[in-house]
MIVEX-862360 format. One record per residue: residue number from 0; residue in one letter; x, y, z of N, C-alpha, C, CB in turn. Coordinates in steps of 0.1 Angstrom, whole numbers. Glycine has a CB too. Layout:
BEGIN
resi;resn;n.u;n.v;n.w;ca.u;ca.v;ca.w;c.u;c.v;c.w;cb.u;cb.v;cb.w
NUM;A;X;Y;Z;X;Y;Z;X;Y;Z;X;Y;Z
...
% end
This chain:
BEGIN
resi;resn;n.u;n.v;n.w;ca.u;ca.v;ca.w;c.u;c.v;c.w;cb.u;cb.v;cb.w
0;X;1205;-281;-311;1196;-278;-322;1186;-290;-323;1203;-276;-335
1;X;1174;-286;-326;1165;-298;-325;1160;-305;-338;1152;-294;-317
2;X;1160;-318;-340;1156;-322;-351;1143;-319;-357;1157;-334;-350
3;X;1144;-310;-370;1135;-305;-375;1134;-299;-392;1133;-296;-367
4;X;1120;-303;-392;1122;-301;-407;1123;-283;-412;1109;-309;-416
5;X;1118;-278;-403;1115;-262;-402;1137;-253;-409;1107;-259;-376
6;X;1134;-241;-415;1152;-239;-419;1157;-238;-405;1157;-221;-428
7;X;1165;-242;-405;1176;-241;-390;1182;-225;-388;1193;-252;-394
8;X;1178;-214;-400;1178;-200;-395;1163;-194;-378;1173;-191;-412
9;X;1151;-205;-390;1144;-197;-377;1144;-206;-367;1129;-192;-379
10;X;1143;-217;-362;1144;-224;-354;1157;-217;-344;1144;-236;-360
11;X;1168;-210;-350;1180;-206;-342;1174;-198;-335;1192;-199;-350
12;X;1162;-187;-344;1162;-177;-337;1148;-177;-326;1162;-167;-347
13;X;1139;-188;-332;1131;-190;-319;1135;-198;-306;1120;-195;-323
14;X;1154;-201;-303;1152;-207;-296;1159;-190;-289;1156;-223;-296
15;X;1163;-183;-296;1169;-168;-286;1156;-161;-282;1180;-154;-295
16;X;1144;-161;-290;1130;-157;-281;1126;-160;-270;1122;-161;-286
17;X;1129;-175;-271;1123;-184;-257;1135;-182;-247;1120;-204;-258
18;X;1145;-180;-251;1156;-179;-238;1152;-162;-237;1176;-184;-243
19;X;1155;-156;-242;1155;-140;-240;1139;-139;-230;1154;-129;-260
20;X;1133;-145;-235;1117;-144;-228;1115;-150;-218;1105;-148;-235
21;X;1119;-160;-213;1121;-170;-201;1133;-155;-191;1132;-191;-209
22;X;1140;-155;-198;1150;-145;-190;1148;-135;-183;1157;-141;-196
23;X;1135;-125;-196;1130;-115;-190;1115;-119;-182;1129;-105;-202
24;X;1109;-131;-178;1100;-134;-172;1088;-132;-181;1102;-129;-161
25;X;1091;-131;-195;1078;-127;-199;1068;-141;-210;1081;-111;-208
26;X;1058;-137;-211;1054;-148;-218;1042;-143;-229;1049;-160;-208
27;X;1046;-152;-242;1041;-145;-258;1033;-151;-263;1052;-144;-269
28;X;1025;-144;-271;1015;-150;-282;1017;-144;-296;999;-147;-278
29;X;1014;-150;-305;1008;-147;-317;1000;-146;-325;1010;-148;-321
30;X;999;-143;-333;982;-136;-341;989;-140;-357;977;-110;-336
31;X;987;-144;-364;995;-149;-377;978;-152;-386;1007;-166;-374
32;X;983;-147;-401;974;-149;-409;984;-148;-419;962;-140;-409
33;X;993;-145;-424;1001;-151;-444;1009;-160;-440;1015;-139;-455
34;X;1018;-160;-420;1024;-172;-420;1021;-186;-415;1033;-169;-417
35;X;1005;-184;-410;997;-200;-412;1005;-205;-399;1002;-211;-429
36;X;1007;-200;-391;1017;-210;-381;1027;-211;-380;1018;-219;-381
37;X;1035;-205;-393;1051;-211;-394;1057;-206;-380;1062;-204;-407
38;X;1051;-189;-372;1056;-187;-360;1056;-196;-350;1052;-178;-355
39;X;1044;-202;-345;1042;-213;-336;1049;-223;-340;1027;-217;-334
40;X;1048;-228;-349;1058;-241;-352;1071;-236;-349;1058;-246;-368
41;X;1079;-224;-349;1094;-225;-350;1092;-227;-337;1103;-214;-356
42;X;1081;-217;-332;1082;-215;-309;1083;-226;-304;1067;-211;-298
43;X;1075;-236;-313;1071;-246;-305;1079;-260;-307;1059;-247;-307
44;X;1091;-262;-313;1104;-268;-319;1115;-265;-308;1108;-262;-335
45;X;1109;-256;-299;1119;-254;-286;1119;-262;-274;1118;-242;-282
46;X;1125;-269;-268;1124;-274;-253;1118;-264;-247;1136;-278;-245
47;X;1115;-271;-241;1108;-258;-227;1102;-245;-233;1122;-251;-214
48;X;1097;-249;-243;1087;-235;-248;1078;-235;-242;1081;-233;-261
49;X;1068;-244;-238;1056;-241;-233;1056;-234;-223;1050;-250;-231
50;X;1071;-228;-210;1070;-219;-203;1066;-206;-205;1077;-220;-200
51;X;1071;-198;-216;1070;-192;-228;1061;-184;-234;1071;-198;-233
52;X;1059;-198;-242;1048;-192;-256;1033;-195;-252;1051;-202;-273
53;X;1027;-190;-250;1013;-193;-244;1000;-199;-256;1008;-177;-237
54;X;1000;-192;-266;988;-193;-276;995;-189;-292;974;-180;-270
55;X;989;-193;-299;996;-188;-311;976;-189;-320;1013;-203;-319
56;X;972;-181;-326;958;-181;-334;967;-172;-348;941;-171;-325
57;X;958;-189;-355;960;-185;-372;947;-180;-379;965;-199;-382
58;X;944;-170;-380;933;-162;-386;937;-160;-401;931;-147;-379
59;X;932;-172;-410;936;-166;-421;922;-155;-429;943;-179;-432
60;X;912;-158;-422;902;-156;-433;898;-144;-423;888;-169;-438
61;X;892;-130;-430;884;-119;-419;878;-121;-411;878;-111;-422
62;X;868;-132;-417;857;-139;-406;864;-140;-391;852;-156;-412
63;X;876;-149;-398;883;-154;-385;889;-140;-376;898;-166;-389
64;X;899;-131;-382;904;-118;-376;892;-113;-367;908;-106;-388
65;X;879;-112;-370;870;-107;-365;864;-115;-354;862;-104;-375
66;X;863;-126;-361;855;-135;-349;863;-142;-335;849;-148;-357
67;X;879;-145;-335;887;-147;-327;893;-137;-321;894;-153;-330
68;X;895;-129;-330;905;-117;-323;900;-104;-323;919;-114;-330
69;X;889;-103;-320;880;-92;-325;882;-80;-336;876;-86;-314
70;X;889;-81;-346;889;-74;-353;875;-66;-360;897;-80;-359
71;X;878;-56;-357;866;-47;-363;865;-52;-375;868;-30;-363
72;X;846;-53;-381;845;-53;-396;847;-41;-405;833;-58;-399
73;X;851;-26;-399;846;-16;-399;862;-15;-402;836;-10;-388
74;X;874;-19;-397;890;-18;-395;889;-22;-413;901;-32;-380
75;X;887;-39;-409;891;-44;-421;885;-40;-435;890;-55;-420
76;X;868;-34;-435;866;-32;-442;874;-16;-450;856;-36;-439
77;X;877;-8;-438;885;4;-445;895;4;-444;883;14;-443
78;X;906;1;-445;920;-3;-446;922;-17;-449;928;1;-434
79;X;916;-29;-450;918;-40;-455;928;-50;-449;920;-39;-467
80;X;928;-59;-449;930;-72;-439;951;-68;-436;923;-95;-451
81;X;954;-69;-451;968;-63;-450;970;-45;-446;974;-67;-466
82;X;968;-41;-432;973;-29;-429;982;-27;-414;961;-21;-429
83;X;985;-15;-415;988;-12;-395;974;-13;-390;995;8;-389
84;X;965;-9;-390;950;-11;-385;948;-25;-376;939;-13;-400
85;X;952;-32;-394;946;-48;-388;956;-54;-380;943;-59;-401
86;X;968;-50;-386;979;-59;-376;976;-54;-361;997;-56;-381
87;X;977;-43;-358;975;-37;-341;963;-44;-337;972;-18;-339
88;X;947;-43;-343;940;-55;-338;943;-69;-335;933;-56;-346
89;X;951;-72;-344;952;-86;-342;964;-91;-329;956;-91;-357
90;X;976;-78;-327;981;-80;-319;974;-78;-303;991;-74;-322
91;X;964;-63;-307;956;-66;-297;945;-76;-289;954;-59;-297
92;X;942;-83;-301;933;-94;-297;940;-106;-294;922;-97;-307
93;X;951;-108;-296;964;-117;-289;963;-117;-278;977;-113;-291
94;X;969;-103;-276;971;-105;-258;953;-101;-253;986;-88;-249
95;X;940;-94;-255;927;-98;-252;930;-113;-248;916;-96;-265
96;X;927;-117;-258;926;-139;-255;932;-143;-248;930;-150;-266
97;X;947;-141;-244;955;-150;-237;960;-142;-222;968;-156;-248
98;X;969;-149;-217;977;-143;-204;992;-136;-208;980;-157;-191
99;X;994;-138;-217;1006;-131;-225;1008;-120;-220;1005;-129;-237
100;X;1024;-116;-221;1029;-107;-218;1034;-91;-232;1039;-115;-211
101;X;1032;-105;-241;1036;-94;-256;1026;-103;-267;1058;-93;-263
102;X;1023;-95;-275;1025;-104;-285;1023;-97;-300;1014;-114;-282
103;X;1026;-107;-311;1034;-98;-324;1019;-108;-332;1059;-104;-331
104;X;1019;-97;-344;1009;-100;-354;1014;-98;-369;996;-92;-350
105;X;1011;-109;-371;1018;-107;-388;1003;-107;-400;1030;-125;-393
106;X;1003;-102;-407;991;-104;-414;1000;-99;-436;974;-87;-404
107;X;997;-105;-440;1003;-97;-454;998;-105;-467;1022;-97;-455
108;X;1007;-108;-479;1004;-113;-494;1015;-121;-498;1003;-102;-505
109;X;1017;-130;-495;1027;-145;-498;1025;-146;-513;1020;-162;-488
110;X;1018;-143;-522;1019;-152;-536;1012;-162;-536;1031;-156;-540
111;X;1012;-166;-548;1019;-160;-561;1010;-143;-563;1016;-174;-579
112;X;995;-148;-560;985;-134;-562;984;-131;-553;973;-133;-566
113;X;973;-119;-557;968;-116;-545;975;-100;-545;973;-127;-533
114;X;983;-103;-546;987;-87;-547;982;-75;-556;1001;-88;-551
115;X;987;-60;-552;984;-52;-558;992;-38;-565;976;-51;-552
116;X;988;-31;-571;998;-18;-573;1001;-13;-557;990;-5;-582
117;X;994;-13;-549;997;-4;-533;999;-17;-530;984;6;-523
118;X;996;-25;-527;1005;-38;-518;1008;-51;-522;1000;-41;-505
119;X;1015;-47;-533;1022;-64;-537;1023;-71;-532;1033;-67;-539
120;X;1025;-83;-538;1027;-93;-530;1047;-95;-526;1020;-107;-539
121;X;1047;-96;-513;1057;-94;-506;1055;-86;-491;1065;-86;-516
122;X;1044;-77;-494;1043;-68;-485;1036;-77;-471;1035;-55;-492
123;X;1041;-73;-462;1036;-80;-448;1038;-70;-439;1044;-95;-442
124;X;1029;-67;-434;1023;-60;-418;1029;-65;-405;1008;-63;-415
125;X;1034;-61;-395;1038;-67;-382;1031;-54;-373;1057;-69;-380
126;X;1027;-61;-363;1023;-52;-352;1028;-61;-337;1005;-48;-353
127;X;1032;-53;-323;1036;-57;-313;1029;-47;-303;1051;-59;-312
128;X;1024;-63;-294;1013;-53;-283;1020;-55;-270;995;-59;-282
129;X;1022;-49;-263;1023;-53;-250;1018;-48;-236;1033;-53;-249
130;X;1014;-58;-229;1000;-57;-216;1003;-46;-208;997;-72;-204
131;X;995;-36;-206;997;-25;-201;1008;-16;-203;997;-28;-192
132;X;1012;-17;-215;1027;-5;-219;1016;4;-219;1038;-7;-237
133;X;1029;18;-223;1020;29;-225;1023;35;-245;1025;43;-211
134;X;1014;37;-250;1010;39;-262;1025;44;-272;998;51;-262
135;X;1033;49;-268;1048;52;-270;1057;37;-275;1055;60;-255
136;X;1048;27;-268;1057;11;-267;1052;7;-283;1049;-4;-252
137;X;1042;16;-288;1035;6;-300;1040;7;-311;1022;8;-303
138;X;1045;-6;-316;1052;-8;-326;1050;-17;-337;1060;-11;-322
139;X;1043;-7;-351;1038;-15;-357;1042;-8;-372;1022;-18;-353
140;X;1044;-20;-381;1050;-17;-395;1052;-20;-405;1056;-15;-396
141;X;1050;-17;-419;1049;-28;-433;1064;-28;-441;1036;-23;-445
142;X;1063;-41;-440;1075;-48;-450;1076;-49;-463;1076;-59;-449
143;X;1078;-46;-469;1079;-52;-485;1090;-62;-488;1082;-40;-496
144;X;1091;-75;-485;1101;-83;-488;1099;-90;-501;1101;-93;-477
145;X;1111;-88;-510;1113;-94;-521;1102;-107;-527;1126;-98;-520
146;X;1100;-108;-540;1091;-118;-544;1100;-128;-544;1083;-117;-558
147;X;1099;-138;-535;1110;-152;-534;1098;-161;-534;1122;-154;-518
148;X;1091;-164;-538;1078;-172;-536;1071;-172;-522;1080;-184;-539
149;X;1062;-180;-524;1054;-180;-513;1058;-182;-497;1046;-188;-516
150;X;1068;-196;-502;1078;-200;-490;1086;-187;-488;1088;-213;-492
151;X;1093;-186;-494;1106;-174;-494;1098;-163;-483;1110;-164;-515
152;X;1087;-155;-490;1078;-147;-480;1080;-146;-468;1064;-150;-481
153;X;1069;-161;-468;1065;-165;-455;1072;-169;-442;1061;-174;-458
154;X;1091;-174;-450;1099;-173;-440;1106;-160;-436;1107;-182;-443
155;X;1105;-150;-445;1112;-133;-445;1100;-129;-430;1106;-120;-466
156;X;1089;-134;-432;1077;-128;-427;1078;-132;-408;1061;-136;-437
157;X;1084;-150;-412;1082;-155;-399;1096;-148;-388;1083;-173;-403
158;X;1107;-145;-398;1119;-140;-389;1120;-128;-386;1131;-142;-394
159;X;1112;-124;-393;1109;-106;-385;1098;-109;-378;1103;-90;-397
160;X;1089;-114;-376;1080;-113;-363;1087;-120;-346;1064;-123;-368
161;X;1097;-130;-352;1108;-140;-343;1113;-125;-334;1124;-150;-355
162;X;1120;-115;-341;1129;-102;-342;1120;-94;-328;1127;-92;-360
163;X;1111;-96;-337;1100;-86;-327;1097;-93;-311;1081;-86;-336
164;X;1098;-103;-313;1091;-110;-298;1103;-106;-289;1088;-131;-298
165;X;1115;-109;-294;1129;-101;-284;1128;-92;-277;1141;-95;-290
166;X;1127;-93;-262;1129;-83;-252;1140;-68;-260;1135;-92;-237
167;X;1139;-60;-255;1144;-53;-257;1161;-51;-254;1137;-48;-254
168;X;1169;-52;-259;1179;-55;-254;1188;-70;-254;1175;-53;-244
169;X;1180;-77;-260;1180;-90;-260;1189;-92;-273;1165;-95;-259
% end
């Protein structure tokens, strides 16, 4: 286990990503906007991640969704930055940008605001793209994880996207 300030839940589980993914030969990116990095940081708390994990982009602002990961202004403006819409963009502009083999996109409402009657704060988006699957592979979905604050969120947010990067089987 590696010395770190990060909880020792996700760090457990990003080191079964990188082994499960090293195993299955594949290599991952992420697309993160509520958790700011916390994914890349856990990936990257692993030895021999950089075989791995290829790119991690933190898009917190639309500008950024749009301007890195090409997210349509037309996506975000009609279903809004927290949706399945935006997350599938953002997973797909993941793997657009990099050499990746998968990659997961988190986008949602950490708190304290920000939230709403239709999507509280709690609620977080995941989407998972992967390079040349066929449309049946796509797997994308919203969360409503308890108000535990912002951190609380953000780590609910970071271990379900960890979940997702797992080969299948894995």
């Amino acid at each position: 286990m590696p010395d770190t300030v990060l909880p020792t839940e996700l760090v457990e589980l990003a080191e079964k990503v990188i082994i499960a993914n090293r195993r299955a030969g594949r290599t991952i990116a992420v697309a993160e906007s509520c958790t700011g990095g916390l994914v890349s940081a856990a990936l990257t708390e692993i030895v021999g991640s950089s075989e791995v994990f290829e790119a991690g982009f933190v898009t917190y602002s639309n500008d950024m969704k749009a301007e890195l990961l090409k997210v349509s202004h037309d996506v975000l403006d009609t279903f809004g930055a927290v949706s399945i819409a935006t997350a599938w963009a953002m997973a797909q502009g993941a793997l657009n940008k990099s050499h990746a083999h998968v990659a997961v996109a988190i986008t949602g409402i950490a708190g304290p605001g920000g939230g709403s009657e239709q999507k509280p704060v709690g609620t977080v988006v995941f989407a998972r793209a992967e390079r040349g699957a066929s449309p049946d592979k796509v797997v994308a979905d919203m969360h409503h994880f308890a108000d535990s604050g912002r951190g609380g969120v953000r780590l609910q947010a970071a271990l379900c996207a960890l979940e997702l990067l797992l080969p299948d089987g894995a």
